[in-house]
N, C-alpha and C positions, 0 to 999 in steps of 0.2 A: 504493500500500500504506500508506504515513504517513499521506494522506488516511482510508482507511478506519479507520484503526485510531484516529483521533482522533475519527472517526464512532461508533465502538463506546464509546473511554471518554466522549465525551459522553451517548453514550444510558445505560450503566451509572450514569454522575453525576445524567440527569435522574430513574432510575427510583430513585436512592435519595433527591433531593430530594421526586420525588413521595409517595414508601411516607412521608417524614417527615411529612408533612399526614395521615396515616391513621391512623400513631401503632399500629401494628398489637402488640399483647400482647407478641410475640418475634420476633427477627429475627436475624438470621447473618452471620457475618464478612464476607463479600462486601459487607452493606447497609454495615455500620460503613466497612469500606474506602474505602466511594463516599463517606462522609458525615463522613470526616475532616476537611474543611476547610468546612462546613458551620457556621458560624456559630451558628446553633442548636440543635443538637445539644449537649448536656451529657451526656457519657460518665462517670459516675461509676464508679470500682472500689470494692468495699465487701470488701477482702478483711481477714478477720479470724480472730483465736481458731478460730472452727471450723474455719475450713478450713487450720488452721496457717498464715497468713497475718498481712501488717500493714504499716504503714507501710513499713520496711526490706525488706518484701519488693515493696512497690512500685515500690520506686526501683530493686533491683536488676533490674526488669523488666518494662514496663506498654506499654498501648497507647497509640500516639503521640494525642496533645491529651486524654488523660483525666486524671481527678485524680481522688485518693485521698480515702477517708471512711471510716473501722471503724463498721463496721455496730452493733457494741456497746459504740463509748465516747463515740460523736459524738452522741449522742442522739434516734437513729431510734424507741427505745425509751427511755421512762424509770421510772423508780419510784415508788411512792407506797404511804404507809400498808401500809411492807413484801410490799408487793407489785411483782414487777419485771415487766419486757415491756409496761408500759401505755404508752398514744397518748401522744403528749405532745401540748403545748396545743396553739392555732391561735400563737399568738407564738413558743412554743418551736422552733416544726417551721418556722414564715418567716424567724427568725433561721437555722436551720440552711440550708434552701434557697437561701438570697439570700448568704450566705457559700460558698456552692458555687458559686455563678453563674448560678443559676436566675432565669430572669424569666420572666412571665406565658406569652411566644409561645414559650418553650425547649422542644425534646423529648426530655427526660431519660432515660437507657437506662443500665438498670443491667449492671454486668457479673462475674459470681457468680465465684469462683478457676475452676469449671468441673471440682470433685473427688468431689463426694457432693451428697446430694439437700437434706441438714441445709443444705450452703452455698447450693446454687439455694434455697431459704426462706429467707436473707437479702434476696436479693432481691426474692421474692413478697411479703415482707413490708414491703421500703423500698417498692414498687412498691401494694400498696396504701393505704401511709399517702398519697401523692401521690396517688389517688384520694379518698380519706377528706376531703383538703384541696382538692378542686375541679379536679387539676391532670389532663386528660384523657393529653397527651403526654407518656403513656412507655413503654418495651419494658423488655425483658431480651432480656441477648446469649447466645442458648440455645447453650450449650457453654460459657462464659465465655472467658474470659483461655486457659485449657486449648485452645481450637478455634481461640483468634487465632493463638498459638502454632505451633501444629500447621501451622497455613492461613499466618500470613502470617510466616514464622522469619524472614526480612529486615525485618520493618517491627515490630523492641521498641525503644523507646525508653527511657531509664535516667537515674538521677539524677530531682530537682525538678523540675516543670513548673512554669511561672510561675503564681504564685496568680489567679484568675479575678475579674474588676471586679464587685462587690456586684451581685449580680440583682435584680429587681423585684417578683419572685413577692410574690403576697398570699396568705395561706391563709383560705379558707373551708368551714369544716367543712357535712359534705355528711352525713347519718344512712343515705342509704340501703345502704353496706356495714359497720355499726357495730350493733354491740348492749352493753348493757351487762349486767351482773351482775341485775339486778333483771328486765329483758325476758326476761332466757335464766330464772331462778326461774318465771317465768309461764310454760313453756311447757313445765316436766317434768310427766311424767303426760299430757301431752296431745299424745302421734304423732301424731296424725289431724292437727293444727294445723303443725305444723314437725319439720324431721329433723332432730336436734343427730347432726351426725357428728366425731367424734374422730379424727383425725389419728395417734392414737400407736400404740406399737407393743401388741402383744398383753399383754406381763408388765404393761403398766402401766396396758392398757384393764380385765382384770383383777382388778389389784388388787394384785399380786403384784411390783408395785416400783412405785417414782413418783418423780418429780424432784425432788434436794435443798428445794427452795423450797417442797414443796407440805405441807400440815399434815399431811394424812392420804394415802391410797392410796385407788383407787377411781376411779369414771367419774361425770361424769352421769350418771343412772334415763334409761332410752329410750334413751339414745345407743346409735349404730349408728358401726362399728369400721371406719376405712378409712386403713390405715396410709399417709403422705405419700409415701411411699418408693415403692409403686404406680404414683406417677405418673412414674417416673424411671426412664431405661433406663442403670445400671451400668456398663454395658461402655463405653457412648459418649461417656456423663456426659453428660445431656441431659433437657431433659424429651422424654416418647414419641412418637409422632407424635398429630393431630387422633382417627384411625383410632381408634388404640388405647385413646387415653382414653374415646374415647367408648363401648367395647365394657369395662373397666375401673369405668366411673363409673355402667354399666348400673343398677345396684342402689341406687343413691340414688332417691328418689322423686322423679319429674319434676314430678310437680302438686303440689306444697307447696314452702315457703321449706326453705333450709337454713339451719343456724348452725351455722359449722367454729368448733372448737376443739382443743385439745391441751394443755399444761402451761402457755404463758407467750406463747402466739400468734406461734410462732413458725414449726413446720410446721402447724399448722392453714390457714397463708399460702399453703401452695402446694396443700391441696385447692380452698382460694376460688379460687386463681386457676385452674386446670384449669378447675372449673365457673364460673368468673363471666368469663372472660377469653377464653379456649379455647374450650369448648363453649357461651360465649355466654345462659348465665343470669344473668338478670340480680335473681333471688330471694335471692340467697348474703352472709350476711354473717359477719363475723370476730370473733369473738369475745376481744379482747386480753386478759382480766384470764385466761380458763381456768381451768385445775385447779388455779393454784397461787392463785387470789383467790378462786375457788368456792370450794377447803378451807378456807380460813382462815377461812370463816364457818362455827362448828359448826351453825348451825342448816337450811343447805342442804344437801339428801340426798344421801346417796354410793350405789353401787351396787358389787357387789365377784361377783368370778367369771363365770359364763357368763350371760348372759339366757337367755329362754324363747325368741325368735328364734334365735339363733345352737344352740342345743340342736335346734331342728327341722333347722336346715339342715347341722346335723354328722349328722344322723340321715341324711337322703335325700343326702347325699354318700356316707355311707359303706356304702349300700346298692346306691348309683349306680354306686361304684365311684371 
């Protein structure tokens, strides 16, 4: 029986060293469990502000060999020309990574508090900057810290973890999930070319509220409405299954690029990664500067209330039933 059973945790161990080489988008308590002592594995927790989280609350309780990073003071996001939520450089983001413990061969897995959809979009969006910058290995721990908890109540660790030996990571900016301000201007007025889809909620796709930072209220012209929150099942606090997204993300245009965005790239993070990560398009890119670096230039067009689209399909819904 001790025979066997040391037969099963080593096959569990080999099956989570293997998934680590495949670096698979999201992965679950069980993988992290097996890949605690994994050497390459860098478990970041990023809990912060959103999720009522922070330093102090890491220490009073975190998964054993990870270490803490605030998603919005560490510099995953920075500022510029009063514009917040932007990339930061290739030096900015390898000083951050390499003070994490990140090196080149490391497979990074973020793990969101595991409370709201707002907080898994911390991670979609640490989780594409590490795309952005060349880094293929990394996941998010779908359910976060919330499903460790839940799954392994024996195995919190508390207090400091010992800081992690300078990593080697090098960042090199990669365009193909990145657009800026001036590509996303070329491509209003022309659907047929690209689907800017907006991540936000209705009041503020709208027009009818927008987030403190943004100059004005309003969407991109064209943008098509697909609030983040869609991709997230509430009760479980999780993103949904493959199934679901896929019958969910129906209405996005499959033969054309998408450009996600939202007020400051921040749930626009977790439409890209559903469709770039998930359902495996590899057309999707994110757009950081958003509604709040779109407004601030009066001379790119706003759009305010219903389109002519969502007008037709309010019409044959409510005829449908």
């Amino acid at each position: 029986m001790i025979y066997l059973n040391r037969l099963l945790f080593a096959a569990l161990l080999w099956a989570g060293f293997a998934s680590a080489a495949t670096a698979q988008p999201l992965v679950d308590t069980n993988w992290v469990a097996a890949n605690l002592s994994n050497e390459k594995v860098v478990l970041i927790d990023l809990r912060n502000k959103i999720d009522k989280g922070s330093y102090e609350t890491f220490l009073e309780g975190h998964i054993p060999a990870s270490i803490h990073s605030n998603y919005l003071e560490d510099g995953w996001r920075v500022g510029r020309d009063d514009v917040v939520g932007l990339l930061p450089s290739e030096a900015e983001f390898e000083a951050l990574a390499r003070k994490l413990g990140v090196s080149q061969d490391s497979h990074v897995v973020f793990i969101p508090a595991g409370v709201s959809s707002s907080d898994f979009g911390s991670s979609a969006r640490a989780y594409w900057t590490f795309k952005v910058f060349g880094h293929d290995k990394v996941s998010i721990l779908n359910g976060g810290y919330a499903a460790w908890q839940a799954d392994y109540p024996s195995q919190i660790e508390q207090g400091a973890p010992i800081a992690p030996a300078s990593g080697d990571f090098v960042a090199r900016f990669q365009p193909q999930g990145y657009i800026t301000m001036q590509q996303v201007a070329e491509l209003v007025g022309r659907e047929d070319k690209a689907t800017l889809l907006d991540g936000r909620n209705a009041q503020q796709y709208l027009g009818d509220a927008k987030h403190p930072k943004a100059a004005q209220a309003g969407r991109i012209p064209g943008a098509q409405m697909l609030f983040q929150e869609t991709a997230y099942d509430l009760k479980e606090n999780r993103l949904k299954s493959a199934q679901e997204l896929t019958q969910l993300y129906a209405e996005v245009d499959a033969d054309q690029p998408v450009i996600s965005y939202c007020n400051t790239g921040h749930w626009a993070a977790t439409n890209w990664f559903v469709l770039s990560e998930v359902l495996g398009r590899k057309d999707v890119k994110l757009y950081d500067g958003s509604m709040v670096e779109w407004s601030a230039h009066s001379d790119n067009p706003l759009a305010i209330g219903q389109s002519n689209l969502d007008k037709v399909k309010g019409f044959f819904k409510s005829i449908l039933g």
